[in-house]
Structures are given as C-alpha cells and as structure tokens.
Kinemage of the C-alpha trace (Angstrom):
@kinemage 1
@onewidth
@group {chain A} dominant
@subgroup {mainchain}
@vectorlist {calphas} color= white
{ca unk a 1} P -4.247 -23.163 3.942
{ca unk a 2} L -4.082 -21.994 0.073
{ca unk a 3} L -2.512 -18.481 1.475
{ca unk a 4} L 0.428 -20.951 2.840
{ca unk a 5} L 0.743 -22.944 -0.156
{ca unk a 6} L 1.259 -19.412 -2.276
{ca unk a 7} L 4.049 -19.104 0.346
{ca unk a 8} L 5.680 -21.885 -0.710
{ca unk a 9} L 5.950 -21.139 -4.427
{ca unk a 10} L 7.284 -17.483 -3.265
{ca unk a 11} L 9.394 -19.017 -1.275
{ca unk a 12} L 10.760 -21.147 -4.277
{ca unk a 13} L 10.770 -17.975 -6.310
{ca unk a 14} L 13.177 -16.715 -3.982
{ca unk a 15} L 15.442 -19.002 -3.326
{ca unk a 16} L 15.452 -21.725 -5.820
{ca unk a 17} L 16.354 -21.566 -9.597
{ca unk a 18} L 14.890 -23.786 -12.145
{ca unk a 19} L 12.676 -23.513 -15.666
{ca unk a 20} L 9.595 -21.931 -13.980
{ca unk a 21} L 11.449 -19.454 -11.944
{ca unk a 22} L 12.938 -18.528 -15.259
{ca unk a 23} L 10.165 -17.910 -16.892
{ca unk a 24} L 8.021 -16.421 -14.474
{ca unk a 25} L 10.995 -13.625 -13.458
{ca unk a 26} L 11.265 -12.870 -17.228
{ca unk a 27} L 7.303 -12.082 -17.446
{ca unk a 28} L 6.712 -10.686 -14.259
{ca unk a 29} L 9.888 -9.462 -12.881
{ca unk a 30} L 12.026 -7.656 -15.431
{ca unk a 31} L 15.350 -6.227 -13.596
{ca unk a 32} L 13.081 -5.764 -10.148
{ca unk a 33} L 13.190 -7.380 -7.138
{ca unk a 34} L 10.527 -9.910 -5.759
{ca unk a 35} L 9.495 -6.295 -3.268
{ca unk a 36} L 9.546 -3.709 -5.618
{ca unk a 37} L 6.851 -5.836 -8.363
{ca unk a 38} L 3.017 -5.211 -8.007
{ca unk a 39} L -0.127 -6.634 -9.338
{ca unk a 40} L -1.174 -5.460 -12.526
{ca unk a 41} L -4.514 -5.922 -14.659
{ca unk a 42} L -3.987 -8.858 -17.297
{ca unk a 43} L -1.468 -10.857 -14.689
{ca unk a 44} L -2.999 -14.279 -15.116
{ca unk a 45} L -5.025 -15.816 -11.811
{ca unk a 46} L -1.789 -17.438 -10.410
{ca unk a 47} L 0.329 -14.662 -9.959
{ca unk a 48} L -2.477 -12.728 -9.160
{ca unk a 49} L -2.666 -14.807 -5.707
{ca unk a 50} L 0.876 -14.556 -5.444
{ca unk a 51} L 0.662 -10.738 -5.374
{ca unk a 52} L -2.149 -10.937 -2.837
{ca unk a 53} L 0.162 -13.124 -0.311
{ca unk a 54} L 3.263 -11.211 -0.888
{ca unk a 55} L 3.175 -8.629 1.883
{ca unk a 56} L 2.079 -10.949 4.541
{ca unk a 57} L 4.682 -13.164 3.104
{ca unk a 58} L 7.608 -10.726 2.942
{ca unk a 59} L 6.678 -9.921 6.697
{ca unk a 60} L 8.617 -12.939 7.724
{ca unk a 61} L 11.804 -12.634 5.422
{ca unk a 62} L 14.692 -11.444 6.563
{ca unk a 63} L 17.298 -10.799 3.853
{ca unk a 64} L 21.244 -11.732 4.613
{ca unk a 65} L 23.080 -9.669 2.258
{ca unk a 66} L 25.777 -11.091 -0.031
{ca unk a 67} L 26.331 -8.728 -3.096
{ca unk a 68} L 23.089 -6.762 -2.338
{ca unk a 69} L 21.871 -6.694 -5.936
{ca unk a 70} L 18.457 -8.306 -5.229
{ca unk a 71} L 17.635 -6.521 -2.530
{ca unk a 72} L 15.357 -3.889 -2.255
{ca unk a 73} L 17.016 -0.927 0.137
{ca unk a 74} L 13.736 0.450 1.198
{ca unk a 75} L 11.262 -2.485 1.161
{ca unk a 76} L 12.956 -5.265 1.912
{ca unk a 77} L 13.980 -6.389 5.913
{ca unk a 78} L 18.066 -6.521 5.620
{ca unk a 79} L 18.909 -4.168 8.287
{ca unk a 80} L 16.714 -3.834 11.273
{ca unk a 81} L 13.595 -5.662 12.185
{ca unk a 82} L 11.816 -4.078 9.898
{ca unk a 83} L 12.381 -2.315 6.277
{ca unk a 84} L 14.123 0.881 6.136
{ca unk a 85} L 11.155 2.692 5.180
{ca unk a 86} L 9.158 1.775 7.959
{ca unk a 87} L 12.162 3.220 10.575
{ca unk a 88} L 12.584 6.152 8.362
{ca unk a 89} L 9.025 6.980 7.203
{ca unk a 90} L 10.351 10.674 6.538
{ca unk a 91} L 12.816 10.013 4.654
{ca unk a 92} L 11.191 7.361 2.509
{ca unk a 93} L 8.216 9.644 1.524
{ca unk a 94} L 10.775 12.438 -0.045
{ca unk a 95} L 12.553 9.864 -1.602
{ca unk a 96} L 12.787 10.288 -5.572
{ca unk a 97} L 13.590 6.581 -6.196
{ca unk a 98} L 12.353 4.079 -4.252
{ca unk a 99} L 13.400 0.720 -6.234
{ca unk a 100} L 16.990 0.829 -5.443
{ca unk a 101} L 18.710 -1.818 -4.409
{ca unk a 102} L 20.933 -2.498 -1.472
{ca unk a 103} L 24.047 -2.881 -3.620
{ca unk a 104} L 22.940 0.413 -5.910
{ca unk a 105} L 23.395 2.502 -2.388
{ca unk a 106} L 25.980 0.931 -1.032
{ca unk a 107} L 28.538 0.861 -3.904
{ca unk a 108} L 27.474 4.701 -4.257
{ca unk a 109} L 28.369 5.382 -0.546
{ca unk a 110} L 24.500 6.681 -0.501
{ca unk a 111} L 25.157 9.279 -2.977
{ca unk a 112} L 22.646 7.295 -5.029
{ca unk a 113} L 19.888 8.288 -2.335
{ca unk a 114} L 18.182 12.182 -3.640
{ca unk a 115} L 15.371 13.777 -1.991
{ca unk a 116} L 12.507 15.813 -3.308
{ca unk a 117} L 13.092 18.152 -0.166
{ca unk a 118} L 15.960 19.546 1.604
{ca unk a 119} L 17.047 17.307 4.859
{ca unk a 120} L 16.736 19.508 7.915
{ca unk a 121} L 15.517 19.184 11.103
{ca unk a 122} L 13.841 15.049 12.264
{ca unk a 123} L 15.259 14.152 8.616
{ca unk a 124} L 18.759 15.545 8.738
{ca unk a 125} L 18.670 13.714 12.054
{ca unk a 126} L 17.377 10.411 10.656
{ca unk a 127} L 20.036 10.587 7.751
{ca unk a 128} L 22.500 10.968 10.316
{ca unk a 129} L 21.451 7.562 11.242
{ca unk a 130} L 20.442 5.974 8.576
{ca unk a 131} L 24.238 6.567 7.394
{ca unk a 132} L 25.487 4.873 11.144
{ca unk a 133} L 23.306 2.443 10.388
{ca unk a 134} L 24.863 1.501 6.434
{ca unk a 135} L 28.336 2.001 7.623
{ca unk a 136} L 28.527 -1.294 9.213
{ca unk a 137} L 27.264 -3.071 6.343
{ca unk a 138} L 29.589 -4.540 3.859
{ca unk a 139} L 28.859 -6.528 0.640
{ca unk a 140} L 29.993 -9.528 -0.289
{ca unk a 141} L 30.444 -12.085 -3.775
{ca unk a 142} L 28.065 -13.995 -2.544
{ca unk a 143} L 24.066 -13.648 -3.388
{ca unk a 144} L 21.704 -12.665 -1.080
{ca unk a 145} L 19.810 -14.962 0.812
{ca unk a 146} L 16.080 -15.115 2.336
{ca unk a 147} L 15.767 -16.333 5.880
{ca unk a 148} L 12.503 -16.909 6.985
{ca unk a 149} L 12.115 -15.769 10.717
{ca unk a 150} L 9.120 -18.085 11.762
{ca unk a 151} L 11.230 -21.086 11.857
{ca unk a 152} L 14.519 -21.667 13.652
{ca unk a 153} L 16.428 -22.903 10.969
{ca unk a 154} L 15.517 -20.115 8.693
{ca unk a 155} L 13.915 -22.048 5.889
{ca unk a 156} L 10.140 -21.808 4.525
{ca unk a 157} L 7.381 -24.449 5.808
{ca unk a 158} L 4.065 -24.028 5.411
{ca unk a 159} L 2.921 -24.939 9.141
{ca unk a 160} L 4.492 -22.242 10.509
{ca unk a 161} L 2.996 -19.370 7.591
{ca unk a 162} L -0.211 -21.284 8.221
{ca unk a 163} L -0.265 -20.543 12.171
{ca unk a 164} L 0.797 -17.010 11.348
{ca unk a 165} L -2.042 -16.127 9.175
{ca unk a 166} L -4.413 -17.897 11.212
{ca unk a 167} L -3.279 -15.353 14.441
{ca unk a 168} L -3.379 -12.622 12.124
{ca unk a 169} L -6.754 -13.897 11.461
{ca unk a 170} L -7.793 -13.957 15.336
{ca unk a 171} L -7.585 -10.072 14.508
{ca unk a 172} L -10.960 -8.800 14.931
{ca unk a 173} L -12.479 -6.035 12.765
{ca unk a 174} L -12.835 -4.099 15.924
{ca unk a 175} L -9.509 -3.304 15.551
{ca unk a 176} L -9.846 -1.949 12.161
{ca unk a 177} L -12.736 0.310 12.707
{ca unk a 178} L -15.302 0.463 15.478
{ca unk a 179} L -12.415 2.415 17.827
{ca unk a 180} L -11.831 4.798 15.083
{ca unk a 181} L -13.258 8.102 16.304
{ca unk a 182} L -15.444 8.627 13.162
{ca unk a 183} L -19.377 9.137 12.958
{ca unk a 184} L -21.071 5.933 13.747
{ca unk a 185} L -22.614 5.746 10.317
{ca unk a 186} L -18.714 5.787 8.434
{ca unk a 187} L -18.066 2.894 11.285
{ca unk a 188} L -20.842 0.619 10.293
{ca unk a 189} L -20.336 1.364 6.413
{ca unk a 190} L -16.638 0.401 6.600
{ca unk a 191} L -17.669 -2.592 9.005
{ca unk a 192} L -19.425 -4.115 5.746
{ca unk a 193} L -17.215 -3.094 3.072
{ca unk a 194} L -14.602 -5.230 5.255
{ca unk a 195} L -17.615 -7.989 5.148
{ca unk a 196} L -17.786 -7.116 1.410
{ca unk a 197} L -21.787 -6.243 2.253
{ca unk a 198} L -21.939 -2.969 1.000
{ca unk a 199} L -24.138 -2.956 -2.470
{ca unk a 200} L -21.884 -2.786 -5.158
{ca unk a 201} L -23.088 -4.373 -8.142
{ca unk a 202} L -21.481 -7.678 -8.013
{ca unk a 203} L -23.065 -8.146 -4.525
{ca unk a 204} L -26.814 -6.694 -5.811
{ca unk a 205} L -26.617 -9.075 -8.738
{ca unk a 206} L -26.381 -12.084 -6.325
{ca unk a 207} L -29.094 -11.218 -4.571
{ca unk a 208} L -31.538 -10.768 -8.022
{ca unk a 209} L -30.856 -7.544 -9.496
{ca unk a 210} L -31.734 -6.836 -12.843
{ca unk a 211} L -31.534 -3.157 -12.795
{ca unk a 212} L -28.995 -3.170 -16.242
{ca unk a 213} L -25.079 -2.706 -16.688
{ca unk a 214} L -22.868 -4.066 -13.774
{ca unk a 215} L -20.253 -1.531 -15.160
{ca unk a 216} L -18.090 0.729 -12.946
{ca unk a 217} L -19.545 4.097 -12.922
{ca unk a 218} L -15.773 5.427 -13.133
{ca unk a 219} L -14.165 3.782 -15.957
{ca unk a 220} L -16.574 0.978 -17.358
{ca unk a 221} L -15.320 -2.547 -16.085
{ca unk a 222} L -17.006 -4.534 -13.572
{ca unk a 223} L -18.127 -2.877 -10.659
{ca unk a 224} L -17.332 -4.908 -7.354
{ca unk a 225} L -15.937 -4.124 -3.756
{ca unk a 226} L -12.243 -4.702 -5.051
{ca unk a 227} L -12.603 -2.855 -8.608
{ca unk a 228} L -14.121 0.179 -7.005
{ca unk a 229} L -11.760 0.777 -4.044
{ca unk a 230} L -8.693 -0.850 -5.335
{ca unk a 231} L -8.328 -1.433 -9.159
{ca unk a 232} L -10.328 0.954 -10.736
{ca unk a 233} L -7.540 3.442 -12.573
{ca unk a 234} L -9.483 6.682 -11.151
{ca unk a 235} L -9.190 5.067 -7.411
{ca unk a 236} L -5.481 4.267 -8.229
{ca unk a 237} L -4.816 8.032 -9.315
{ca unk a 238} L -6.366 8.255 -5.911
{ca unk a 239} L -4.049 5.811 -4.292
{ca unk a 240} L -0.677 7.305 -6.430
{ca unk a 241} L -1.229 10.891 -4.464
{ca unk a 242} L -1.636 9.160 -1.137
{ca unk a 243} L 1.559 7.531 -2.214
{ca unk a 244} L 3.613 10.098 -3.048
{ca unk a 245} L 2.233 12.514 0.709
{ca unk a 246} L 2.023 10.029 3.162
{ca unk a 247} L 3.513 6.703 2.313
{ca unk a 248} L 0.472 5.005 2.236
{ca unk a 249} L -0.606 2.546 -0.219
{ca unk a 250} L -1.440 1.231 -3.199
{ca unk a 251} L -2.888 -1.779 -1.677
{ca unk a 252} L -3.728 -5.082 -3.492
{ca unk a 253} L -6.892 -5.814 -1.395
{ca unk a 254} L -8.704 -5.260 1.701
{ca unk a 255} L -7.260 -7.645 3.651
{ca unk a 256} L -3.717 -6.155 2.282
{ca unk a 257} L -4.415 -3.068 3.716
{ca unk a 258} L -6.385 -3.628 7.046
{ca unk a 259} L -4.488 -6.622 8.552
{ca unk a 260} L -1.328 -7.205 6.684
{ca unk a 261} L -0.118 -3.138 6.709
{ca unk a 262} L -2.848 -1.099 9.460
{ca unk a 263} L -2.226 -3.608 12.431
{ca unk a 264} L 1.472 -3.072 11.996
{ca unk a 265} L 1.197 0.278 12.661
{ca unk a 266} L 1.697 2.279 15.637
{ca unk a 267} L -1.183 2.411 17.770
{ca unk a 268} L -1.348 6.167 18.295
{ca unk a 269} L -0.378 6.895 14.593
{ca unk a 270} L -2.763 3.810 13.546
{ca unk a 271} L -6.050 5.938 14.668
{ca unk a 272} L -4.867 8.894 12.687
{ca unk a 273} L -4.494 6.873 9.464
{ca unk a 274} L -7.693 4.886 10.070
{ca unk a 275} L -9.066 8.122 9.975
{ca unk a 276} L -7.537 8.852 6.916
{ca unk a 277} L -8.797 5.867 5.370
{ca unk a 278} L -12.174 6.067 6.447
{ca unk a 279} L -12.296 9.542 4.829
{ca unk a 280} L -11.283 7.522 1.519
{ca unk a 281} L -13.832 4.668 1.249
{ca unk a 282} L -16.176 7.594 2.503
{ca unk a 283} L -15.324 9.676 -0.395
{ca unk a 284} L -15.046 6.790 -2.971
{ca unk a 285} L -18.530 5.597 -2.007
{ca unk a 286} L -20.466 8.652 -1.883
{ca unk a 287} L -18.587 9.960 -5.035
{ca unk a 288} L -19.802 5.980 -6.633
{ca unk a 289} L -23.322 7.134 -5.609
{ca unk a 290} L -23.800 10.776 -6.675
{ca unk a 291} L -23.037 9.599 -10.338
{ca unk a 292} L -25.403 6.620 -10.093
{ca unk a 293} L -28.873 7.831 -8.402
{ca unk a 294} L -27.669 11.920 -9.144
{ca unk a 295} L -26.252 11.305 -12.768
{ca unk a 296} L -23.367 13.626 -11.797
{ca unk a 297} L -19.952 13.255 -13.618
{ca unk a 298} L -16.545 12.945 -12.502
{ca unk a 299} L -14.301 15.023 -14.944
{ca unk a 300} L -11.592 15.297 -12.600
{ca unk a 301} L -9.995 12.628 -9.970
{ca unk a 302} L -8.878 15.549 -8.117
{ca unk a 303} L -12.619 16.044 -7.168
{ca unk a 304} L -12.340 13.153 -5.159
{ca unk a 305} L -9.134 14.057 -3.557
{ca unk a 306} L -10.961 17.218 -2.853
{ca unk a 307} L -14.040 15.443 -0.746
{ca unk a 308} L -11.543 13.162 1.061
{ca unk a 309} L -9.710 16.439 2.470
{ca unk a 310} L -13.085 17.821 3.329
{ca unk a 311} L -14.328 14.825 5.485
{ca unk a 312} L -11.147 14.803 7.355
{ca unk a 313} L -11.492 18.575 8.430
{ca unk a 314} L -15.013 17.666 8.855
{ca unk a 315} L -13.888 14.572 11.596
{ca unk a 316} L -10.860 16.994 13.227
{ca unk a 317} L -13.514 17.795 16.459
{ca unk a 318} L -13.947 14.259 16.999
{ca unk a 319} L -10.201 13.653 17.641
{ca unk a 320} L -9.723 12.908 21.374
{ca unk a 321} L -6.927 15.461 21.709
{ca unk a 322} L -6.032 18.566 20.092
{ca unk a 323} L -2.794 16.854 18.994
{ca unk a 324} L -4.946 14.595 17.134
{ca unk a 325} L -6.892 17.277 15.205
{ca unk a 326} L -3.511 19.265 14.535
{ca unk a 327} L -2.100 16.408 12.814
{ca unk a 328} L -5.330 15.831 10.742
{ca unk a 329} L -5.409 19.392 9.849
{ca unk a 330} L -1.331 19.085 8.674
{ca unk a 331} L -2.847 15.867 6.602
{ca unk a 332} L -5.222 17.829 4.646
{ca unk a 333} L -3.509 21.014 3.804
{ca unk a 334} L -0.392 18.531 2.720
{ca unk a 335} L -2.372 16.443 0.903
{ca unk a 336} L -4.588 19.885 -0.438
{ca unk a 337} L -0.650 21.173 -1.801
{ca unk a 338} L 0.166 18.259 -3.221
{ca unk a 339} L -2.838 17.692 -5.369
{ca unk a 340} L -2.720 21.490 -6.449
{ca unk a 341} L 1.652 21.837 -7.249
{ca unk a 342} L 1.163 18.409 -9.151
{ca unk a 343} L -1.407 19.508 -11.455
{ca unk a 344} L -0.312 23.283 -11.687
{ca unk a 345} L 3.412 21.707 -12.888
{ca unk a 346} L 2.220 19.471 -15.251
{ca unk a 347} L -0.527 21.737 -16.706
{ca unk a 348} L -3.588 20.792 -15.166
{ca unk a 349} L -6.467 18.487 -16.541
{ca unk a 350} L -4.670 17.579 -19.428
{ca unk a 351} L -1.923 15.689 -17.086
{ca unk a 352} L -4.953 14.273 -15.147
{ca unk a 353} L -6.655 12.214 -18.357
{ca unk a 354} L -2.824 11.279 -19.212
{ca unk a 355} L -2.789 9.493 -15.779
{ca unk a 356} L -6.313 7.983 -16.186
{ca unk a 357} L -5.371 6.494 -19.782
{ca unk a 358} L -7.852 8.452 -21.258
C-alpha cells in the first residue's frame, strides 16, 4: 500500500501545480523531465521512495502530447504501447543523447536525433520507421498530459496501482532465476540476494557479528545488499558500460530491475539477459570476496568488467541452442570493445579514477 501512496504524490507531480511541486521540480528536476531524473546519493528519504516507485509507476502513463516539451522522446510512452526505446532498442543504444524531448525532435524534423554509429542494415530499417511513425504526430499549444491506463477515465487512484503491484507481486522468483540456464550454485546465490540473504555486512551484523568495520570493501560506505550491487560508485562505473553496450540499466534496486524491467522483457531475449545479469552479481560478489578473505585490491573497475565477460564465455555451453551461445559470445566481445576503445580514448586509468571520484 505505501508503493501506491508514492503513486499518488507522482501522480500530483505530474499533473498538478502548486508550492510543493514548485519546490520539489526546482531541487530535483532542473530543466528534465519526471523520466529522464534518477536517484542520487544525498536525495532526502522521500524522494528517495519516489525514485524507487517511478518505473513501475511510469509503466502505466501514457503521455497525450500537446507542445511536447515535457516529454521525454525515448523514455516516456507517447507513441506506441510502449517507449520508443523499448521498440527501437538499436537505435536507442547508439543514440548520443538520450534526454530529448518530444518537442526537441519534432520541431527539428529529427535532425536533432545523431548516432554514435552509421544506420545500416535492422537500424536504417528501424529509422525508416521510426520516421513513419513521427510523421503523424503533430504538436500542439497545449501541455502535455499524463493518462493513466489502469483506469478508464485516465486519472490516478491508488486501488487500481495497488492491484497492479500486488499481480506484479504474484511474480515468483522462479521467474527471475531458477530457469536461467546457469550453474546451480549462481541460481541459489542469486535466489538469496533477491531474499537479501546473502552475507553482506549489514545482514552479518544482525545476526551478531562483531568482526570490525561494516565498510564497503570498494569505496568505504556501508556495505549492504543495495550499496554493493547498486550504489556503490565502482558498481555504477559497472552499470554506466552496461549502459552505454546493451541498454541495460542503472537500476535503483532489486526489485527495479527483476520485476519492474526483466519480466517485461521478451521471453527468449529475457534468458539471455538473465544470463547476463547473473554473470554481474557473480562477478560483483566474488570480486567483494577476494578483497575481503584474499586482501586483493581492485585498482581498476575494468577488472570487474573483465570477470563478468569471462563467466559469460564460461556459461556459453550451457545455452540450450547454439543461437543462444552465439549471441552470448557477440555480448562479450561487444562489451570486451567497449571497455577497451573507452579507456584507450580517454587515456586509460587516469579516465577510470576520474569516473570513480577518486
């Protein structure tokens, strides 16, 4: 029921104006829109929740467009059932900006949409369609407006979010992991990192542990399930390349990532990613562990991105079809480029501790 009631005040953050809106858009929001903003470390406990909720939340909005202005053009639902990045995933990941707006491409006749890669081939083909697609969208003076699809006069209640999240909560963790085809051992360890089991420190000092510091081994703050796979500013380094590749992430939470983005996927493309992900935890973990019982250092992020391409190759034979493995193989020697023209063009460790804020 408190998920719901965030809905509400998102729902009054997007469509109502008044003091707190006010003030909340002018610390939080700046010139972006309600999609494009992210949790950030120091955001006080409120908006913190309202982060959390927000992609379950923006799930259900559809945007009518008036002047297009608040609108995000890839992340927001305006044309389509879903968000223009999720029908053109190739395009999207090639993409050099990704916070336009609606009215930013449109009054540009798309000229204001570049790409880090020439368009040939699937993508020349999607652009082809993504520009059939625009052409029949025409802005107005008006403002935009947020429709909320769960009810059928297209306004916000809290029953209906509440009997959406608790379906999405019917979801077992099945789904998420035990049909993932992983070693057994990777299935049960991400089976209690979802249960928040696994024995980070927060979880060891609950149960009596008074072996010293509950500091992250990575960068020094407080070690629990969400700081090490989600806030820690090595992980999101981590996160940022996986970005840029593939599209995928940076997730607020668990729960973000497993129910409100994995189940949306395609099933055939979900198992591929799950493996993906597994290799990640994997990696994070065992990485976490080396420098705690083996007193090994991490000088590098890319060392992690390094072991994550190595447990995927490792996994490729377990792939029920050679399709399967192919694609993996693509994954790693993408994500293997990636990691190597980044820090070769922007000369090497040196641009690494520049990311990490060191």
């Amino acid at each position: 029921m408190n998920k719901a009631l965030m809905g509400k005040w998102l729902w009054k953050l997007d469509n109502e104006e008044g003091i707190w809106q006010t003030l909340i858009k002018r610390k939080y929001c700046s010139n972006k829109t309600l999609s494009q903003i992210e949790g950030r470390i120091g955001d006080s406990q409120f908006w913190k929740c309202m982060m959390d909720i927000k992609p379950i939340y923006r799930s259900f909005c559809r945007v009518k467009i008036g002047n297009g202005r608040i609108t995000s053009f890839w992340n927001d639902i305006w044309l389509g059932s879903s968000t223009i990045a999720d029908q053109f995933p190739n395009l999207f990941c090639v993409a050099l900006r990704k916070d336009l707006t609606v009215a930013e491409v449109l009054m540009s006749n798309l000229s204001s949409l570049k790409f880090r890669r020439n368009l040939i081939g699937s993508r020349f083909r999607s652009w082809i369609r993504l520009k059939q697609m625009c052409s029949g969208v025409h802005l107005s003076d008006s403002d935009d407006s947020v429709v909320w699809s769960l009810s059928k006069n297209g306004v916000f209640s809290v029953k209906s979010f509440y009997k959406a999240l608790k379906v999405q909560n019917l979801v077992k963790d099945r789904s998420v992991c035990w049909d993932l085809r992983i070693p057994l051992k990777i299935k049960l360890f991400l089976w209690l990192t979802l249960k928040n089991k696994i024995l980070t420190k927060d979880n060891l000092l609950k149960r009596g542990w008074k072996g010293g510091s509950k500091n992250c081994f990575f960068c020094g703050k407080d070690e629990s399930i969400q700081h090490l796979f989600f806030d820690c500013v090595v992980i999101r380094f981590v996160w940022s390349l996986l970005k840029i590749g593939f599209n995928i992430g940076p997730f607020a939470n668990q729960d973000h990532l497993w129910r409100a983005w994995y189940l949306n996927l395609n099933i055939h493309l979900r198992k591929l990613v799950g493996v993906g992900l597994a290799a990640v935890f994997w990696t994070i973990w065992k990485t976490r562990n080396e420098v705690c019982f083996q007193n090994k250092t991490v000088k590098d992020p890319l060392v992690i991105v390094n072991l994550i391409c190595y447990w995927m190759s490792s996994w490729m034979i377990l792939q029920k079809s050679e399709e399967g493995g192919r694609k993996l193989a693509l994954a790693v020697r993408l994500l293997e480029h990636l990691a190597s023209d980044l820090i070769s063009r922007n000369h090497g460790w040196k641009f690494s501790t520049n990311l990490l804020g060191e």
